[in-house]
LUMSEMAR-555919 format. One record per residue (C-alpha): residue number from 0; x, y negated, z negated. Coordinates in steps of 0.02 Angstrom, whole numbers, always signed. Layout:
<site lumgu="NUM" px="X" py="Y" pz="Z"/>
...
***
This chain:
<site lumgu="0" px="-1502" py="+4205" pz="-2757"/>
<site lumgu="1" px="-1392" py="+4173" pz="-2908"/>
<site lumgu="2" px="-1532" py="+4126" pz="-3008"/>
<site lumgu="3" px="-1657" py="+4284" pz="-2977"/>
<site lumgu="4" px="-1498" py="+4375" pz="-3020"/>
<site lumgu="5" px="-1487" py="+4303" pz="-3188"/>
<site lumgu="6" px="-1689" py="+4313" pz="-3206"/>
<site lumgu="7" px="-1674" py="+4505" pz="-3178"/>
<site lumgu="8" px="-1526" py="+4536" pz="-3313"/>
<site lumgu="9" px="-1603" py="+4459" pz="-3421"/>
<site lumgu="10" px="-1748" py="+4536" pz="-3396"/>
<site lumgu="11" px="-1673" py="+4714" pz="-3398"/>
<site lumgu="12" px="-1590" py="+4642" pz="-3568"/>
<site lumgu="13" px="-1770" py="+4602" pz="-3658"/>
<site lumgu="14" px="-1814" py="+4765" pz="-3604"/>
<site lumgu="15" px="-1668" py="+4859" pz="-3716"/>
<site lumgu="16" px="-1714" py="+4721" pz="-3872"/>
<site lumgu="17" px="-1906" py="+4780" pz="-3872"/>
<site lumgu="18" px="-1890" py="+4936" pz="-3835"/>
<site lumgu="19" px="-1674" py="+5000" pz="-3869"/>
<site lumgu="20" px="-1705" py="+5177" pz="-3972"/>
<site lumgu="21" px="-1586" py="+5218" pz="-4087"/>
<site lumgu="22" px="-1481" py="+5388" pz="-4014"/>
<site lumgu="23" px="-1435" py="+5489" pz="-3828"/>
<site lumgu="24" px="-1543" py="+5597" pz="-3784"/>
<site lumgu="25" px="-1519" py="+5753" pz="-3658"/>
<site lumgu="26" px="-1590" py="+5656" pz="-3508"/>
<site lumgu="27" px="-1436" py="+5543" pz="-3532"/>
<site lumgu="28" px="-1537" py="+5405" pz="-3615"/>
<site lumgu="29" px="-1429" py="+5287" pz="-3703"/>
<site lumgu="30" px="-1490" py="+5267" pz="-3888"/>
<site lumgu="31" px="-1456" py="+5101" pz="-3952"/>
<site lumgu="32" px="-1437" py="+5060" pz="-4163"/>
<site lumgu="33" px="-1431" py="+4881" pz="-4139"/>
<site lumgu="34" px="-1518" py="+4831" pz="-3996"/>
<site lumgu="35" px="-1492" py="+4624" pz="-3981"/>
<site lumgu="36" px="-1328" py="+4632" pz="-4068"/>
<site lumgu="37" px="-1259" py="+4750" pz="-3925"/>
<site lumgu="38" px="-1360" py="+4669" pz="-3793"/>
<site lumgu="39" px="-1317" py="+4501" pz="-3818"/>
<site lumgu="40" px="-1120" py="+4532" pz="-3783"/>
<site lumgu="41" px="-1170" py="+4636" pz="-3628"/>
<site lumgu="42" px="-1287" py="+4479" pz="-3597"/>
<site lumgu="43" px="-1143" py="+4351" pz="-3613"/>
<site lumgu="44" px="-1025" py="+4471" pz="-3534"/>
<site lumgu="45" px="-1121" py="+4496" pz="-3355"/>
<site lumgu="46" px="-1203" py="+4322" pz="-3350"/>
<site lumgu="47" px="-1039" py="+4222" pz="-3374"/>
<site lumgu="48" px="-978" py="+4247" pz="-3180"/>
<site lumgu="49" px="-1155" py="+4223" pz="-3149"/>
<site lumgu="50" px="-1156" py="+4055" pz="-3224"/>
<site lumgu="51" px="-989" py="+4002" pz="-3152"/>
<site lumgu="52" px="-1067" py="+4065" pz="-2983"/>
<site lumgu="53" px="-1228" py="+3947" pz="-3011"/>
<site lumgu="54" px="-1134" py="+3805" pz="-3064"/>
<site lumgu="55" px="-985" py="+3815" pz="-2915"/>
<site lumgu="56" px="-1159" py="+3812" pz="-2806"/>
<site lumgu="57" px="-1232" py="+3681" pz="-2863"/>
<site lumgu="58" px="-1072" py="+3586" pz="-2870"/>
<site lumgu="59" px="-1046" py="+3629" pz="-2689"/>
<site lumgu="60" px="-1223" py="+3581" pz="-2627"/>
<site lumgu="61" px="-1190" py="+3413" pz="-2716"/>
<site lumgu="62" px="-1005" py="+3389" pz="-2623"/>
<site lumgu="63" px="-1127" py="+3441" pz="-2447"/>
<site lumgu="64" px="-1240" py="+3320" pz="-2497"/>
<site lumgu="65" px="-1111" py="+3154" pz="-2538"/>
<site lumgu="66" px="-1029" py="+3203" pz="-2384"/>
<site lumgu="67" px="-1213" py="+3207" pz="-2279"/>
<site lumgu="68" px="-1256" py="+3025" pz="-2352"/>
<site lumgu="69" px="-1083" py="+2963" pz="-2311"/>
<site lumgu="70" px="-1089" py="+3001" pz="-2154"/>
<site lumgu="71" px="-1262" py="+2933" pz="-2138"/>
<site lumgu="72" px="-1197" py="+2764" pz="-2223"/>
<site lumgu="73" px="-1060" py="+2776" pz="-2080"/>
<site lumgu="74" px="-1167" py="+2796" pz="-1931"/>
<site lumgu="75" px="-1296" py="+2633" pz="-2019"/>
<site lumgu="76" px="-1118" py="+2526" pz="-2030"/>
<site lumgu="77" px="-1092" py="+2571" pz="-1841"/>
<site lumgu="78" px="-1228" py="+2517" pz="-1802"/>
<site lumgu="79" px="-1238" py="+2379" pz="-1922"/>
<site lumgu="80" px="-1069" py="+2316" pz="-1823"/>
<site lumgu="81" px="-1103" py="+2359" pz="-1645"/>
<site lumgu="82" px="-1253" py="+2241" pz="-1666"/>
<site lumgu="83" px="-1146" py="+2104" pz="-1753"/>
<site lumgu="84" px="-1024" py="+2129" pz="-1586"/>
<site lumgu="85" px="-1171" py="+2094" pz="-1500"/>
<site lumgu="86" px="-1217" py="+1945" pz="-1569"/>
<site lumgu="87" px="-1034" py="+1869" pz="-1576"/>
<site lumgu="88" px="-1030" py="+1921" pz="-1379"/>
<site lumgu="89" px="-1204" py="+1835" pz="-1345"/>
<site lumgu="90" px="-1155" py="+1681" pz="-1425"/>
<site lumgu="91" px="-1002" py="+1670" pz="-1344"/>
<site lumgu="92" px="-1082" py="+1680" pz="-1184"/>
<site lumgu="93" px="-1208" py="+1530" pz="-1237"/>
<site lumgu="94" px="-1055" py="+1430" pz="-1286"/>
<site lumgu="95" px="-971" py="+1453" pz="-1126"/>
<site lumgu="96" px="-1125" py="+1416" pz="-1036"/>
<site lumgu="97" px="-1144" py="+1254" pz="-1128"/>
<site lumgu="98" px="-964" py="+1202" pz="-1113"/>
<site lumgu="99" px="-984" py="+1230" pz="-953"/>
<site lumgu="100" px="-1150" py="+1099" pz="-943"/>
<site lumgu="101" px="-1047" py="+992" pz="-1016"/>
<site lumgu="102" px="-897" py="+983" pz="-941"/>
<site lumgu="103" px="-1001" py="+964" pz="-770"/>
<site lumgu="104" px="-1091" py="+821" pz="-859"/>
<site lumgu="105" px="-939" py="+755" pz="-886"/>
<site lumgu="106" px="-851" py="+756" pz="-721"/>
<site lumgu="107" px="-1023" py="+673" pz="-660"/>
<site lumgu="108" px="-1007" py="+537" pz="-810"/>
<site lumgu="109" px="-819" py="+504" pz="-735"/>
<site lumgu="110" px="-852" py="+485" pz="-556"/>
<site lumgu="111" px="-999" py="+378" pz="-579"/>
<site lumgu="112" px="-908" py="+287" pz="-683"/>
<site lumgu="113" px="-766" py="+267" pz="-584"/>
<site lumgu="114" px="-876" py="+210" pz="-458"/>
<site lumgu="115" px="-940" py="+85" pz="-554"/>
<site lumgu="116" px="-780" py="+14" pz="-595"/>
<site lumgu="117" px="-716" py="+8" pz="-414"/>
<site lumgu="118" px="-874" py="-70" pz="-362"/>
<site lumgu="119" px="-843" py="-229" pz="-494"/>
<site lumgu="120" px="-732" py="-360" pz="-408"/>
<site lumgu="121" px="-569" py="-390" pz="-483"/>
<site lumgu="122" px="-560" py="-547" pz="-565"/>
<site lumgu="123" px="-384" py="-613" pz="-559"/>
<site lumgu="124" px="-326" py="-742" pz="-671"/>
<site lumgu="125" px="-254" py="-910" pz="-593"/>
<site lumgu="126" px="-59" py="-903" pz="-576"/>
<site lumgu="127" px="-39" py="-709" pz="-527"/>
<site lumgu="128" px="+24" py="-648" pz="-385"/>
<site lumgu="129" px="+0" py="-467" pz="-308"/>
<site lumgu="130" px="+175" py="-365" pz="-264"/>
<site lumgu="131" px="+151" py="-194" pz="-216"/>
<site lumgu="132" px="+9" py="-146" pz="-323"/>
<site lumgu="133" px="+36" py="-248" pz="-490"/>
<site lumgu="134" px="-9" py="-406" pz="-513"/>
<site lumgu="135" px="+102" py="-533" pz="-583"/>
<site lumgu="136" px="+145" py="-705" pz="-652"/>
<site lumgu="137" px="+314" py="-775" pz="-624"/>
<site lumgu="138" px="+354" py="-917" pz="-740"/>
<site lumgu="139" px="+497" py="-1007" pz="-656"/>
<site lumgu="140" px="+471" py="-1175" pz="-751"/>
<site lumgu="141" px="+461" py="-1155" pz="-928"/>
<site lumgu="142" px="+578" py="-1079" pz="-1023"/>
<site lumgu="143" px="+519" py="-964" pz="-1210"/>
<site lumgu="144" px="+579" py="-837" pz="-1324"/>
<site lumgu="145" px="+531" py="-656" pz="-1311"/>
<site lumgu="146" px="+392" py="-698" pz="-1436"/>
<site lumgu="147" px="+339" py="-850" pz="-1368"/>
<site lumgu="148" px="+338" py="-757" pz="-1185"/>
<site lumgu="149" px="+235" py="-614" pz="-1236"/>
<site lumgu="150" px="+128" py="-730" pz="-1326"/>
<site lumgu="151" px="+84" py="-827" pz="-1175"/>
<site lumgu="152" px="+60" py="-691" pz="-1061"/>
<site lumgu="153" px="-65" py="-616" pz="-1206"/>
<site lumgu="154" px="-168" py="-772" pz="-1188"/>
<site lumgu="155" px="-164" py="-739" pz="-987"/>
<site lumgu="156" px="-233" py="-564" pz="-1030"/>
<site lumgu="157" px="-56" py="-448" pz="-990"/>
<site lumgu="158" px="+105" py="-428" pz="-1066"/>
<site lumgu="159" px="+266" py="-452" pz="-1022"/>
<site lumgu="160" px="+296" py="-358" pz="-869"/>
<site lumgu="161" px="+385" py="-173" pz="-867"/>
<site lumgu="162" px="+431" py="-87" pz="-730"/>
<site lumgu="163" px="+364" py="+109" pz="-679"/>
<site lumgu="164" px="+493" py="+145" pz="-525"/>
<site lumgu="165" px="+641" py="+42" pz="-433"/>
<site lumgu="166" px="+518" py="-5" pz="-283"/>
<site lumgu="167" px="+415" py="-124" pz="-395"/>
<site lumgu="168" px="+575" py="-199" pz="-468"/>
<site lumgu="169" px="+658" py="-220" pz="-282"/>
<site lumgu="170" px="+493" py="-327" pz="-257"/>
<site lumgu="171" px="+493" py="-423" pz="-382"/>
<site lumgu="172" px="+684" py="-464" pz="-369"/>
<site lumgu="173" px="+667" py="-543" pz="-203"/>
<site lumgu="174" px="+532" py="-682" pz="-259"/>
<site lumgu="175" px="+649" py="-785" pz="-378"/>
<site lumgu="176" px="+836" py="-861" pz="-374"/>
<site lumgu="177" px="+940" py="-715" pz="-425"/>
<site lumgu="178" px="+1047" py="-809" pz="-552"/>
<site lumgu="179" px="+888" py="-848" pz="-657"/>
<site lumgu="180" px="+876" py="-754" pz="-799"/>
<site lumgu="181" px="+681" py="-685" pz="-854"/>
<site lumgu="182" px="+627" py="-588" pz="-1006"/>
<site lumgu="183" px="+549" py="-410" pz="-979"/>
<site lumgu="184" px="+424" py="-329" pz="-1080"/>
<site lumgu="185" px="+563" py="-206" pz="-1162"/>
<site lumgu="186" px="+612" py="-222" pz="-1373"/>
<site lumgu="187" px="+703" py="-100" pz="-1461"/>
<site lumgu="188" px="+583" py="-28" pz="-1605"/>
<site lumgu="189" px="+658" py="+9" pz="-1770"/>
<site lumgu="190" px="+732" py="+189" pz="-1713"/>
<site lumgu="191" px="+837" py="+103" pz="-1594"/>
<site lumgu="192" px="+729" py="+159" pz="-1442"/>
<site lumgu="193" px="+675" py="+36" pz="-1304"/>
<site lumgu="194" px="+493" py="+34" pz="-1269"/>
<site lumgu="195" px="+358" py="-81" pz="-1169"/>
<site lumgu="196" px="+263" py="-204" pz="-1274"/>
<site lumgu="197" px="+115" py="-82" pz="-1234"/>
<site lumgu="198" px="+214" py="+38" pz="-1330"/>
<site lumgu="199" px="+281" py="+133" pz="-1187"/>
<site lumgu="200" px="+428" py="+237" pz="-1257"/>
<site lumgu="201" px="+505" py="+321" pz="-1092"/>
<site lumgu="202" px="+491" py="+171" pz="-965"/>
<site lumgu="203" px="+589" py="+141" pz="-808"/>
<site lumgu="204" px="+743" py="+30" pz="-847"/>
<site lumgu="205" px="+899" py="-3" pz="-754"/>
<site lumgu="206" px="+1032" py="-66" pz="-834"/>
<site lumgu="207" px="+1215" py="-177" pz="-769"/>
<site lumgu="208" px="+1358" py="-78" pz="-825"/>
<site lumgu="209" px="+1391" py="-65" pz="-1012"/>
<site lumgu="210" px="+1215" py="-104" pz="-1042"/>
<site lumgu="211" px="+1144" py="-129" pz="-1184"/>
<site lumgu="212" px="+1299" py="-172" pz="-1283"/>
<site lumgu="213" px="+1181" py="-236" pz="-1443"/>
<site lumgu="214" px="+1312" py="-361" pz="-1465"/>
<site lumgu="215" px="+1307" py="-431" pz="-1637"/>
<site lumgu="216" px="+1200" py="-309" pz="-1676"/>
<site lumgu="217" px="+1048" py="-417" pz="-1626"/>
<site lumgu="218" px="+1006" py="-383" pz="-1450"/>
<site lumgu="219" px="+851" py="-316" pz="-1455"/>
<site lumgu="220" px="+754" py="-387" pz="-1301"/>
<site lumgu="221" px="+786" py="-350" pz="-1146"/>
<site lumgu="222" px="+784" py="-490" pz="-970"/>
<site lumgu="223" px="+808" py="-472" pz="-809"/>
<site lumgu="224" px="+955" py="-558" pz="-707"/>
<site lumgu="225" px="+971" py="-526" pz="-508"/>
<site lumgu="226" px="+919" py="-344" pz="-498"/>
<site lumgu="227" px="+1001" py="-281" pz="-657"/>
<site lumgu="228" px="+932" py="-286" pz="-853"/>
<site lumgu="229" px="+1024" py="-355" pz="-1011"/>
<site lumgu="230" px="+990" py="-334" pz="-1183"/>
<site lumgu="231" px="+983" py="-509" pz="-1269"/>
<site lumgu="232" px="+945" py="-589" pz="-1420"/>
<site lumgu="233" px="+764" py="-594" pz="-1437"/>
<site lumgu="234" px="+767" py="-799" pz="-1489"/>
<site lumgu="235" px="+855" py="-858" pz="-1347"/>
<site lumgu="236" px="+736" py="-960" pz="-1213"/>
<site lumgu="237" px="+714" py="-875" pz="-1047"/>
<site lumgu="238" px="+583" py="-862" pz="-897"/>
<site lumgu="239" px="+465" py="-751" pz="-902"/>
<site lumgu="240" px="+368" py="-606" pz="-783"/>
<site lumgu="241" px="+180" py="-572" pz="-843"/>
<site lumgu="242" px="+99" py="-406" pz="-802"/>
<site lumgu="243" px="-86" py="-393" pz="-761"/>
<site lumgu="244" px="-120" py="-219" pz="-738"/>
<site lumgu="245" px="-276" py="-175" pz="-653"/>
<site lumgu="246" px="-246" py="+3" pz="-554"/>
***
């Protein structure tokens, strides 16, 4: 509209620069001297609002049009995202599923397997003895260090016994003379702590009364005497329980 505005001013002003005359006549005809010297301000004068009218138009169809294609680039990322939160969603699922597969291949792998191993006879190695539901080796003859005594029940294929609850020491205790004194399979480790020769940190232990002392600041082992545990120097030559742990 703004534009076929500005195509008929200027029209009108060619008109008065071909064909201005040069006075007023009766019939109210403005008579021009100049013609394109006093049409060109009239020009200038009428189009200017015209031309800021165009130009806030244009400006305004270009602001419509930014604002159409960014909201067209907002709906395509929507999209673009709502499939991505599809895919994220469907390969969650197939992970679950196959964790799933696997964990039940798993728990089949165990209980054959578990199967298997109760099904293999237990091979028990001359010398132990079964109390409760350890098997052990009392050494009432020979007499070792801690070393020496962990060494040799090594070679039978334990350790030095440990105890897990008071019931398995209360058995134990009743198959040798009370006064004899046997090593255990307790050390202190270099932070002080008593632990199994497994490497047990937290094992059952009950101790006589002001137990352990660490007197001379070398008792580090621990033995057994009646139903009670000492610490003791490690080098000293005691009897010895071995530990064959099969359950």
């Amino acid at each position: 509209m703004c534009g076929l505005r500005i195509y008929l001013l200027c029209l009108v002003v060619a008109s008065c620069i071909l064909f201005g005359v040069s006075h007023c006549t009766n019939e109210s005809v403005c008579v021009l001297s100049n013609a394109p010297q006093q049409c060109g301000a009239f020009c200038l004068a009428q189009l200017h609002p015209l031309c800021d009218q165009y130009a806030k138009s244009k400006q305004k169809e270009k602001i419509v049009k930014m604002i159409e294609d960014s909201r067209a680039e907002q709906k395509e990322l929507v999209k673009s995202q709502e499939a991505m939160a599809k895919l994220i969603a469907e390969s969650r699922a197939e992970q679950n599923e196959l964790l799933n597969v696997l964990a039940a291949n798993l728990t089949a792998t165990a209980i054959r397997l578990e199967s298997t191993v109760k099904s293999i006879p237990i091979v028990v190695p001359p010398g132990f003895e079964k109390f409760g539901y350890r098997y052990l080796f009392i050494e009432y003859d020979e007499k070792k260090s801690w070393a020496d005594a962990e060494a040799t029940c090594w070679r039978k294929g334990g350790n030095l016994a440990a105890f897990r609850n008071e019931d398995e020491l209360e058995a134990v205790r009743k198959a040798f003379n009370p006064l004899d004194v046997f090593w255990l399979g307790y050390q202190r480790n270099s932070k002080g702590v008593f632990q199994t020769a497994a490497g047990n940190k937290r094992p059952f232990m009950k101790w006589e009364s002001g137990q352990p002392d660490n007197l001379g600041g070398q008792q580090n082992c621990v033995a057994l005497i009646h139903s009670l545990m000492y610490d003791m120097q490690c080098d000293d030559a005691n009897h010895f329980i071995c530990e064959l742990d099969l359950v």
